[in-house]
N, C-alpha and C positions, 0 to 999 in steps of 0.2 A: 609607545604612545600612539595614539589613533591619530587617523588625520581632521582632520576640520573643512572641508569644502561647503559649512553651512549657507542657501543662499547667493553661491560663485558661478559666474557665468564660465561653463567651460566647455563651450563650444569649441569640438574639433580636437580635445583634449585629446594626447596618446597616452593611456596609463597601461596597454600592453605589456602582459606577463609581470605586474611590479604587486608588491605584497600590500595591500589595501586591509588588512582586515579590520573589523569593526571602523571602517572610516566613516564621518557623517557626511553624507551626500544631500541633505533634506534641505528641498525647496530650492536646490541647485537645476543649473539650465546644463546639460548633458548631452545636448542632440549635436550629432555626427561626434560624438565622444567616442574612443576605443577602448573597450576593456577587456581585450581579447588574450583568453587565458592567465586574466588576472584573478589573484584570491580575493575574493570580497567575503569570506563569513563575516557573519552578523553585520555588516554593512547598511546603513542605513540611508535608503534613498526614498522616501516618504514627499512626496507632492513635490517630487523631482520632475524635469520635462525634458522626456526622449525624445527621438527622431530626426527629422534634416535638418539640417541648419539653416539657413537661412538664404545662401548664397550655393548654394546645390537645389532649393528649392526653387529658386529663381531660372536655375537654369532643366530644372527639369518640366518648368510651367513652357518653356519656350519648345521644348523635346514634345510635351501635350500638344500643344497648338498646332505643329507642325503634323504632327502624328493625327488629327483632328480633318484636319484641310485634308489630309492623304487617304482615311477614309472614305472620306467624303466623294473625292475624286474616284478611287477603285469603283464605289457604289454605282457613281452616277457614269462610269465608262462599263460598267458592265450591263446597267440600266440599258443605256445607247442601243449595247451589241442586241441585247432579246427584243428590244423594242424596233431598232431597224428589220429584223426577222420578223417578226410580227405584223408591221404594216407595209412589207413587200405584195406586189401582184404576183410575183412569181411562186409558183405553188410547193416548189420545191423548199425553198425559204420558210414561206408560211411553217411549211411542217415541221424542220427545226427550229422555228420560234416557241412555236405549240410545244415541243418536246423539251426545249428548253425550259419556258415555266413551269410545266409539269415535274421536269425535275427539280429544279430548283423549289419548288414547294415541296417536292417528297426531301428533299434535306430539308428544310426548316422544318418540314415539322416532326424529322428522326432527330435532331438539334432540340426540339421541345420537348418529346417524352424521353430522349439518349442520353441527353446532354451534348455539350461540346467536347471533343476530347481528339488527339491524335490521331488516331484511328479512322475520325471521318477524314480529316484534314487528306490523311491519304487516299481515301476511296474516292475524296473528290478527286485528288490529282490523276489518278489510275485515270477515272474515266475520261478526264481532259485529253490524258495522253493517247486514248486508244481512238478520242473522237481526231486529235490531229493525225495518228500515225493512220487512221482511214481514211484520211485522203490522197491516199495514193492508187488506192481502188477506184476511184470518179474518172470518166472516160476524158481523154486531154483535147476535150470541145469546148465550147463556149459556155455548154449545160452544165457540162462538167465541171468544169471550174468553177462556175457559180453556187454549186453543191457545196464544194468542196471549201469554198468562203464561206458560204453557210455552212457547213461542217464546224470551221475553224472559229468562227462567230460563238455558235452554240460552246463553245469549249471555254470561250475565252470569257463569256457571262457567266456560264455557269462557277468556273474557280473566280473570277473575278467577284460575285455575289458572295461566296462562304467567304473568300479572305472580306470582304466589306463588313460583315455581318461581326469575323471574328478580330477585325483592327478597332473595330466601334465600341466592341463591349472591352477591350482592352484597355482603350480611349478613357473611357466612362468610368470603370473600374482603379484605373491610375490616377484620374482626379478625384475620387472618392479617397482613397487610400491617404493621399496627399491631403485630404478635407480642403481642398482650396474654393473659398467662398463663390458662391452661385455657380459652381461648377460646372454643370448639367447644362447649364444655359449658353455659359458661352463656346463650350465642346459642343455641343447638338449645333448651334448657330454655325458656327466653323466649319461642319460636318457639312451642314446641307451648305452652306457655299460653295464648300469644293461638291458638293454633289451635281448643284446647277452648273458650275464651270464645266464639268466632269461631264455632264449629259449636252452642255452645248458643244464642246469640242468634239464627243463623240457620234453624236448622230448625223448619220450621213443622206437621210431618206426627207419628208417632211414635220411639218411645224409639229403636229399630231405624236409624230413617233417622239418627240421633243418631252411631251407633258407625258406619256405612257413612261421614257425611262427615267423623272423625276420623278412619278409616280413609284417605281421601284426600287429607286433608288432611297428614297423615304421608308419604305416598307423594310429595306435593309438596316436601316439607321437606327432605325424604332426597333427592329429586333434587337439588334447590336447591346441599345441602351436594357433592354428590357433583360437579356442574359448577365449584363454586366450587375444587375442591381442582386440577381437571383445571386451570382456569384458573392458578391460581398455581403450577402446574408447568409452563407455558407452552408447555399446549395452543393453537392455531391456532385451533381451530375455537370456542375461548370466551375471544377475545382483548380484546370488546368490555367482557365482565367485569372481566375481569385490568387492564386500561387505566383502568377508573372506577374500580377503588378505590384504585389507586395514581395514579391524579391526584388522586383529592381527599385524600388522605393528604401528597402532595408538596405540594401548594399550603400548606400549612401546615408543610412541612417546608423543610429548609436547601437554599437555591437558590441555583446558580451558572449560570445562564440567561444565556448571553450571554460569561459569562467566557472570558478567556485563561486556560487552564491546561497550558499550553507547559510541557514539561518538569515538572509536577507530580510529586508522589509522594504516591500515598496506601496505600500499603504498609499492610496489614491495616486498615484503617482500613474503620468500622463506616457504612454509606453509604445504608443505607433511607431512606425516603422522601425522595431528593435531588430533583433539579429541574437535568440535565445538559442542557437542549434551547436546541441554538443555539450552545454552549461549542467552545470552538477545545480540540481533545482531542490535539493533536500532541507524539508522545513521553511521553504522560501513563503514569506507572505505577501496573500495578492491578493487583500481585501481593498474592494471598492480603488482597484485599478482601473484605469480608464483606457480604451484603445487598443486593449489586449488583443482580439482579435485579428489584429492589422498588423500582429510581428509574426516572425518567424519563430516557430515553434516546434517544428518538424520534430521526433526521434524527443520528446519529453511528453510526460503526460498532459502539457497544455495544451497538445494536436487533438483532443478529445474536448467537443464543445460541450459537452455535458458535466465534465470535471473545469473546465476553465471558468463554464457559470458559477461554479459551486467554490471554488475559489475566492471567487469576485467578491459573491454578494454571500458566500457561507449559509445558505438557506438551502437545505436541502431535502424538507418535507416531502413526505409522501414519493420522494424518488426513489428510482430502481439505479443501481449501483452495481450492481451484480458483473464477479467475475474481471473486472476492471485491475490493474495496476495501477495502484493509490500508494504506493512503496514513498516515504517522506512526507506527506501530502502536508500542510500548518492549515489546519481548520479550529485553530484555538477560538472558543467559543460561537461555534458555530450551532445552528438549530435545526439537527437531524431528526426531527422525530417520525416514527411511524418509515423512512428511510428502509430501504434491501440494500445490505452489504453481502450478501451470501456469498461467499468461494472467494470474496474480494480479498487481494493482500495492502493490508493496512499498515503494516512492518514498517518502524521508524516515523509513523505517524503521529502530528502534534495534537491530541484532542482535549487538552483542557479547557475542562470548563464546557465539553460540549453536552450539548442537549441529546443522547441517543435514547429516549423513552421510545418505547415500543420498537425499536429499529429490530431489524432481522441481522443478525450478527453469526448467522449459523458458517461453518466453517470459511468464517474471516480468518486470515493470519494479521495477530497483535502485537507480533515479537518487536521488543524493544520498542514501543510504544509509550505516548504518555497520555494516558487515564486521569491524570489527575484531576478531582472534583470534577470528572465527569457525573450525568446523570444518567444512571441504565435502570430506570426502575419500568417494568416491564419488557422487559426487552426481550432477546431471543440467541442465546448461547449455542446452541447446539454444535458440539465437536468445533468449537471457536479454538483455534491458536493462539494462547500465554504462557509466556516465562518467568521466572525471576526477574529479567530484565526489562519486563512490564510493568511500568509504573501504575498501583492502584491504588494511589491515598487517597484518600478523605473523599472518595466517591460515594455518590448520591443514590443508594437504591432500596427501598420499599420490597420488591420482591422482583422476582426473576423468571425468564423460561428457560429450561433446561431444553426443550424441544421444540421445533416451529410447530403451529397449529395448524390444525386440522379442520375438514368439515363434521367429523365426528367431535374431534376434541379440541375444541377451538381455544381453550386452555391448560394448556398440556403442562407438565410435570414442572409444578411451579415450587419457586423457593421461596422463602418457607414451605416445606410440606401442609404445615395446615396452615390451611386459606385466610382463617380466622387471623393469624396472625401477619407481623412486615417486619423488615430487617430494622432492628433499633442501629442509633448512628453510629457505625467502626462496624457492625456486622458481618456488610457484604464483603469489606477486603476481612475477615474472619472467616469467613464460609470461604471465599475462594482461593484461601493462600494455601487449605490443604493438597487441594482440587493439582497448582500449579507445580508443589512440590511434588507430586504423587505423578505427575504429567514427564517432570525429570526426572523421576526416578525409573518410570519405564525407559525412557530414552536411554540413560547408562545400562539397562539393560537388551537394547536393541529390539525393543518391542511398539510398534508402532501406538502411541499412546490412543490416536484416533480409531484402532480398532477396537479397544479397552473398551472406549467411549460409549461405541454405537454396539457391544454386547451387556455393557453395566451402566448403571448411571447411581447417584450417591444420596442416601438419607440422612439427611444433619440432622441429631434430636441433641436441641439446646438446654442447657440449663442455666437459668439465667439467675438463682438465688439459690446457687449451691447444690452438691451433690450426692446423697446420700450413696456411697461405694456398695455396698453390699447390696441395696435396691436396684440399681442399677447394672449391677454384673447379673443378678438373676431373670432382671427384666429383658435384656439385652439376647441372654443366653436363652429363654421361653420360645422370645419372639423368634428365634432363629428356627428352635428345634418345631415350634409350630408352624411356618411359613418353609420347607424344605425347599418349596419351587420356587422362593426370591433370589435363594444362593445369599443369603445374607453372610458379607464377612467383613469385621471391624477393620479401619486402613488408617484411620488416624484418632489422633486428639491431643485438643489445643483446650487451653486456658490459662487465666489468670487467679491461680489460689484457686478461693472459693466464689471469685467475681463471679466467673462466668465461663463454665462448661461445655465444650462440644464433641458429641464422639462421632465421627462422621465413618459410615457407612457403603459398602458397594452394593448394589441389588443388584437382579435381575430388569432388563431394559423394560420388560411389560410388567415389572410387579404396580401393585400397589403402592405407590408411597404413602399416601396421606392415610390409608387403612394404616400401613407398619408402622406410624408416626404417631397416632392416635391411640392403637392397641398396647406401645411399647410405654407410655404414658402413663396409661390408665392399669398397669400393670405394676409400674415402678410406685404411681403413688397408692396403690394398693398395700405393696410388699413396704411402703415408707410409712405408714396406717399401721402396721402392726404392734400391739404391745411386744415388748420384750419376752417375754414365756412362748406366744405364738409364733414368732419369728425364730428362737432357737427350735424349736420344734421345723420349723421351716428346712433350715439350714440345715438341721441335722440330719433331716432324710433326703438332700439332693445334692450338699456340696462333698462328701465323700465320691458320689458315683459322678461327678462333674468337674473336673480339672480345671475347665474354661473359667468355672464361675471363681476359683479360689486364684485364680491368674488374674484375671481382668479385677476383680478386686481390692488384688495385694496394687496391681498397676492405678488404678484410682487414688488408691491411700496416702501410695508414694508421690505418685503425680500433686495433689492438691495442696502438700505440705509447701511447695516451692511457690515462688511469686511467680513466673509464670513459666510455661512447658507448651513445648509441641513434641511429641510423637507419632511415629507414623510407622504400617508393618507393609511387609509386601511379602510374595512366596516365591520361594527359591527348591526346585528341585524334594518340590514336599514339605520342606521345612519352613517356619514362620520365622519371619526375622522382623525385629523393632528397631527401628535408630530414630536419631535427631540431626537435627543441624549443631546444637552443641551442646554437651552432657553425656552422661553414661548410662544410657541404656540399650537394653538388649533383651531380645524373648530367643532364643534359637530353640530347636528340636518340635515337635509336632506337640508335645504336651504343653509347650509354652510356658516352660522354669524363667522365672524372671527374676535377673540377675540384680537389677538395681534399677534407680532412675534416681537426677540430677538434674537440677534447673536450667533453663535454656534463655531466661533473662539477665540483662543488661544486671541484674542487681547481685547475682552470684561470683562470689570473690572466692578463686582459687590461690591457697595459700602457695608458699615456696615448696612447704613438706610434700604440699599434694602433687607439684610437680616433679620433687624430685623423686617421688616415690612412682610418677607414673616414668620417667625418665628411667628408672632402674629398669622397670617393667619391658620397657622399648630395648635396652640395649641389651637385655636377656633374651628376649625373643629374635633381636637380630645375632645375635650371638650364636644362635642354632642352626645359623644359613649356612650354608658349605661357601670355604672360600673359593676367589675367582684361581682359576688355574694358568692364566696368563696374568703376570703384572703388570703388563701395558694395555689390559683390557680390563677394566673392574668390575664385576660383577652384583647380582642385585643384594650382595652381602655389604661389596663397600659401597655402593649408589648408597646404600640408604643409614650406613653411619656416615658418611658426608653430610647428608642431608640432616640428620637428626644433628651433628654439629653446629650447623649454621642455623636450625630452628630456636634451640638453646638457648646461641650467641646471639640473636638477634633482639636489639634494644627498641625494634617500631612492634612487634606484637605486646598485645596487651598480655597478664598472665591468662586470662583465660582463654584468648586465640590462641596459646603458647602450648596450653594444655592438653587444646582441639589439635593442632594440628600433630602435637604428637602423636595423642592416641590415635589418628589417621593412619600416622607412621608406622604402630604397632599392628594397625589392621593389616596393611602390604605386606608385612614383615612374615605376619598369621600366614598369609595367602601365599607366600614366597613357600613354602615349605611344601605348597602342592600345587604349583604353577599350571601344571597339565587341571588340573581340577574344576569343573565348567561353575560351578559354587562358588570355590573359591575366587577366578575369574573375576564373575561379576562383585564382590566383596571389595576386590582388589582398585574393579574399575571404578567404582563408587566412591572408596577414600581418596582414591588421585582427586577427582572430582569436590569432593569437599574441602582436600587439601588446596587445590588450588580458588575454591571460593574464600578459604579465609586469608589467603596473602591478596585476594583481589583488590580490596581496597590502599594497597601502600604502593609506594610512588616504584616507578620502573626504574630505578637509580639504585634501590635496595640490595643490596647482597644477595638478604635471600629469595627475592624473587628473582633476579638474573641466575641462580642458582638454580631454582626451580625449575627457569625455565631451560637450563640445560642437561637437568637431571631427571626431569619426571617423562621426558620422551623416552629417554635409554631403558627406564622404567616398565615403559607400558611396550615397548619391546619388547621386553622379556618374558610376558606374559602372552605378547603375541596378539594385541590386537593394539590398534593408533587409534 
């Protein structure tokens, strides 16, 4: 049962390392709370208020002040030292006053275009030390030593001015961070007090040199604040600032160091001085958070101000994204449009509901992603990364770019191929689920799918009120043998009955689509035009001397009879091979003999006879494997009657998963008889592969998947690759 802290002041709370999940934390008081390596999935802390509590705030207002006064003071004693030098008679003096300012302006203004950073911090100390350690060079007269005071002066302004300049923006920065009401005012007021204290006790010359190092000392103050503000607007160049005073603000403020906050929400929720470094931030939502800026974020992707905006306020129009680690990101419902994702990994990304029209989407990675009713109409695919485990339902898209645009072709290889037309609604996840499977299936073949990509890209010719088979196997086979330079070769096809048709295509990267979209078209309803007497006259004189067309034919015929089908082919060593994700088909050998086809929807009921007739089939073909030669080592003869055992005996597959994953079985079984065989190989690797997509969905407590998963490694050993 989840916990309740709706609305609870839990100030100072230790929930350290304790299991929180889905707790409600909304509109609770949380600040100096610890939830350091606690689980918080799904955890809801929605107009929750982070930060100091109250009685650390109080005492770090007092830690300010002090730190304020002590500015003030460095400023106006280093003031003193340049301004005694300065309005000495003595000429020697004069000259390291003069050298003094001088440099001290060449720092501030390497400080103004540099930034602040370590680095001077040391160049200033260097040179302090080289101007003290020279005074042992000055002759041991009266001159001498006077030098060598003015030496020691010049040293002691000059570091005295940087540390002023860099206690001040610190100053300034920690009461910003802290937001403590009229802040600026009474730190600045504080500062120049101790500054005048500072310049009175230091000045050792007249009234005059008195008002020069107030003078300066002011000049240092006003820097100070002026770096401080750059810093908490998260300038770059005054990062080391902006970093110490929100660490030492967060260290006393509510810490999730370490946490799971998987699926969090902290929807407007108040979050200064947090403590996020180290936290598992996947799918966390941080819409219209307030104060975000002012935690610690180091080592996640909210250390990126341009992802942290995009977070907040989910508006990400017209921005460049590019290239970024966006891995988990919850931009549910957010409005990307016209947006650069290019080379960005999006993987584990929440995008429902988002607005991506026009976005540049070109080799984004989407894996395991969710799409859902997102809107990508116009958008820009090119070599984009998806899986199966891509979620694309009930997405919103009109049409598509297969390629980013050009100044030549500013609308590049769009889907639908003709213009004229737009994806009717269920479409685009139609068009792109062949795209996805065909994406995996290179993969089990260790074929990089993104080169596939950028040598082929794909012609879907729709049919959206039925198919005539015979017009369409000649139409198909025309267009191929009249376009030789497209490399036209059929890779899938999907539909429902006679719903609705799609034989999707690979071309050539420069063909034509919208030409071979058009041509193929006005060809089929040509050959669909024909009476009967001119059509056998047709066929008589081309399907004897054309195999293709009497193949893809018989495949339509058989195809349309079922409620609904997906097949898809790919080439293997010369040979064409057809499968599904579930039914019985198959084209092998170059002439493309087609063996069968069988339905691949939910509505096909495979009887008992039909299993136990493929289950005969199975243990015949295992039957033929030479047994193992050790009986403490079993071999890919008994792996795979074990297996087929517990497939049988297993009461969570449906009959028709029951059915798949045999004839799976049978394929191994095929391949097991020539293991060495680079064909068979990938056959082999492919039904592991399906075999294990259909036990994917039952629970990891099952037989047969604890089974599987001790069986199907020893397996794919045997063949010799993991």
């Amino acid at each position: 049962m989840a916990y309740e802290f709706h609305h609870t002041n839990l100030q100072g709370a230790d929930f350290r390392g304790k299991n929180l999940v889905g707790a409600d934390f909304s509109h609770a008081d949380i600040r100096g709370a610890d939830f350091s390596n606690a689980i918080l999935v799904g955890a809801n802390f929605r107009h929750a208020k982070a930060g100091l509590p109250i009685y650390k705030a109080i005492a770090l207002v007092v830690f300010l002040l002090f730190m304020s006064l002590f500015a003030g003071l460095i400023s106006g004693y280093a003031g003193a030292y340049i301004s005694d030098l300065l309005n000495t008679s003595d000429d020697g003096n004069s000259f390291f006053g003069i050298i003094s300012l001088v440099t001290l302006a060449t720092f501030l203004l390497i400080i103004f275009r540099q930034g602040f950073s370590v680095n001077l911090v040391i160049v200033a100390a260097v040179i302090t030390a080289c101007l003290i350690a020279g005074v042992a060079v000055f002759p041991n007269n009266k001159e001498g030593i006077n030098l060598a005071l003015a030496a020691e002066s010049t040293a002691l302004g000059l570091i005295g001015t940087i540390a002023g300049v860099g206690n001040m923006a610190f100053v300034i920065a920690l009461a910003k961070v802290m937001n403590i009401p009229s802040h600026r005012v009474v730190t600045i007021t504080v500062a120049l007090l101790g500054a005048v204290l500072g310049a009175l006790f230091g000045v050792r010359t007249d009234e005059s040199a008195l008002l020069t190092a107030v003078l300066i000392a002011l000049v240092v103050i006003i820097y100070g604040v002026y770096i401080a503000w750059q810093a908490i607007a998260a300038n770059k160049k005054y990062e080391l600032i902006r970093a110490l005073a929100v660490g030492i603000v967060s260290q006393s403020g509510t810490s999730f160091r370490g946490a799971d906050l998987t699926d969090a929400d902290f929807t407007q929720a108040t979050l200064k001085s947090v403590d996020f470094r180290k936290a598992t931030l996947t799918r966390t939502c941080w819409f219209a958070a307030q104060k975000l800026e002012q935690a610690r974020v180091e080592g996640t992707y909210l250390q990126d101000a341009r992802v942290r905006q995009l977070v907040i306020t989910k508006d990400g129009r017209d921005k460049n994204y590019d290239n970024l680690n966006l891995c988990g990101l919850n931009l549910k419902d957010a409005n990307l449009q016209d947006a650069s994702f290019i080379s960005t990994d999006l993987s584990k990304a929440t995008l429902e509901n988002v607005n991506l029209s026009g976005a540049k989407l070109a080799q984004a990675q989407l894996y395991k992603s969710d799409l859902t009713a997102a809107c990508l109409t116009g958008a820009y695919i090119q070599n984009w990364g998806i899986s199966t485990d891509t979620k694309i339902e009930a997405i919103k898209c009109e049409y598509i770019y297969m390629q980013l645009p050009t100044k030549e072709d500013p609308d590049p290889c769009r889907k639908p191929d003709n213009r004229a037309e737009t994806f009717k609604e269920g479409d685009f996840a139609d068009f792109i689920t062949p795209i996805i499977k065909t994406l995996d299936l290179y993969q089990t073949q260790n074929v990089d799918p993104r080169q596939v990509a950028s040598k082929f890209k794909t012609l879907d010719l729709l049919h959206y009120e039925g198919i005539d088979p015979t017009a369409a196997a000649i139409a198909i086979t025309q267009l191929a043998d009249n376009y030789p330079e497209a490399e036209l070769e059929v890779v899938a096809l999907e539909g429902r009955g006679q719903e609705k048709i799609r034989l999707q295509a690979l071309v050539a990267g420069d063909a034509n689509r919208s030409e071979l979209y058009n041509e193929y078209f006005q060809t089929y309803t040509k050959i669909k035009s024909l009476s009967y007497h001119d059509l056998q006259a047709l066929l008589l004189g081309i399907k004897e001397k054309d195999e293709r067309i009497n193949s893809l034919e018989k495949l339509l015929e058989n195809a349309i009879q079922q409620p609904k089908f997906y097949v898809e082919t790919y080439q293997t060593q010369g040979d064409t091979i057809m499968s599904q994700s579930k039914g019985n088909v198959s084209i092998n050998g170059a002439q493309g003999n087609i063996s069968g086809v069988a339905a691949a929807g939910e509505d096909m009921a495979m009887t008992g006879v039909a299993i136990g007739a493929i289950s005969g089939n199975v243990t015949n073909t295992i039957n033929q494997l030479p047994d193992s030669g050790s009986p403490d080592k079993p071999g890919i003869k008994e792996l795979l009657q074990e297996l087929q055992v517990v497939i049988e005996g297993d009461t969570n597959l449906s009959d028709e998963d029951k059915a798949e994953a045999l004839e799976q079985l049978q394929k191994i079984a095929e391949a097991g008889q020539k293991p060495e065989d680079g064909g068979m190989q990938k056959i082999a690797k492919n039904a592991i592969k399906m075999l294990k997509g259909t036990i994917a969905d039952l629970p990891s407590t099952v037989e047969l998947v604890q089974t599987c998963g001790k069986l199907l490694p020893l397996v794919t050993q045997f063949f010799g690759f993991s």
